[in-house]
Every structure is written in structure tokens, then in C-alpha cells.
N, C-alpha and C positions, 0 to 999 in steps of 0.2 A: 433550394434543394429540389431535386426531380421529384417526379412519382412515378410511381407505375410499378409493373410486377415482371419480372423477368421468368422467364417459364422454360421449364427443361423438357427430352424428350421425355420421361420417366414423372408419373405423378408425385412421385414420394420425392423423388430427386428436388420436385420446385419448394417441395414445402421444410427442404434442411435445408437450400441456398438462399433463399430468401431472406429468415429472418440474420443470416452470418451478415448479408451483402450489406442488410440496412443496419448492423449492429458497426460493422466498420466503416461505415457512412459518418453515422454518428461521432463515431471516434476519430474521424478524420487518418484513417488508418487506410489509404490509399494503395497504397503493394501489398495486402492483405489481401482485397476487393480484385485489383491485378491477377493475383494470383488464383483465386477462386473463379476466376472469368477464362483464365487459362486450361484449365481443368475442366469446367461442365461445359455441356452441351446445350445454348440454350438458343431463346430467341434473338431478333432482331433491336431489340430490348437493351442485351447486351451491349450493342455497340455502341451504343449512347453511354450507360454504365463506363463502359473502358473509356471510352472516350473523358467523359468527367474525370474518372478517376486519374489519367495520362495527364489531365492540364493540371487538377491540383496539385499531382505528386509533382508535375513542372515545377509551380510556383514556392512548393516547400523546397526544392533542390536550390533554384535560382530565381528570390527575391526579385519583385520589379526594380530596386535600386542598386542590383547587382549586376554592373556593364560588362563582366570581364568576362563572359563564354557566350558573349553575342553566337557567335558560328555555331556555337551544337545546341543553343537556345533553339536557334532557326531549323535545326535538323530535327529537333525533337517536332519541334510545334506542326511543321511538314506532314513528319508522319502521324499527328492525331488528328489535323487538317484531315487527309488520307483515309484515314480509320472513320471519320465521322458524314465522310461521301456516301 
């Protein structure tokens, strides 16, 4: 699991998204993390952040031993590829 601190423009703002991001870290609660990355305003941080969070939520969608949405596997994984440039 990463470290680091993700930091918004707002001081007060970093210190409620903080501890939500690494509480649904924990919980492996990945559209949760999504969603709260969609909404604040933060650092460069983030995109790491979505990015992890875009490959987990991947792999809970479509198991490695799961052949049969090859084509939008490869379209998701593009655009976290994309995201994490």
C-alpha cells in the first residue's frame, strides 16, 4: 500500500479527506476513494490515489482468471495507463 498525504486547496479540507481516503483504503472500498477524488480539489497525489484505486476496483470487477470482457479489460486498463502519465 502507498504512502503519502494528499493535500487540498483548503487546509481544513486536507485534514477530513485524509483520514475518509486511508479509512476506504483499508477497507478496500475503492469507488468510495473514486468518488471522494472526484469531488475534492487536491494535489498531484491524487492521481496516484485514482489511479490505485481504478486498477483495484479493475481487478474486483474482472478477476485475473476471468477471459471473457478481454476488450473493455483493455479499455479500462488504457485509461488508468492515461490517468497515471
Amino acid at each position: 500500500m502507498a504512502t503519502g498525504t494528499p493535500t487540498t486547496n483548503s487546509h481544513s479540507g486536507k485534514h477530513r479527506l485524509e483520514p475518509e481516503i486511508e479509512k476506504y483504503r483499508l477497507e478496500l472500498n475503492w469507488t468510495k476513494i473514486l468518488d471522494k477524488l472526484k469531488s475534492a480539489k487536491v494535489s498531484e497525489y491524487v492521481k496516484f490515489l485514482e489511479g490505485e484505486a481504478q486498477l483495484e476496483y479493475y481487478l474486483q470487477q474482472y478477476p485475473l482468471t476471468d477471459y471473457r470482457h478481454i476488450e473493455q479489460s483493455q479499455n479500462d486498463l488504457i485509461r488508468v495507463e492515461n490517468l497515471l502519465k
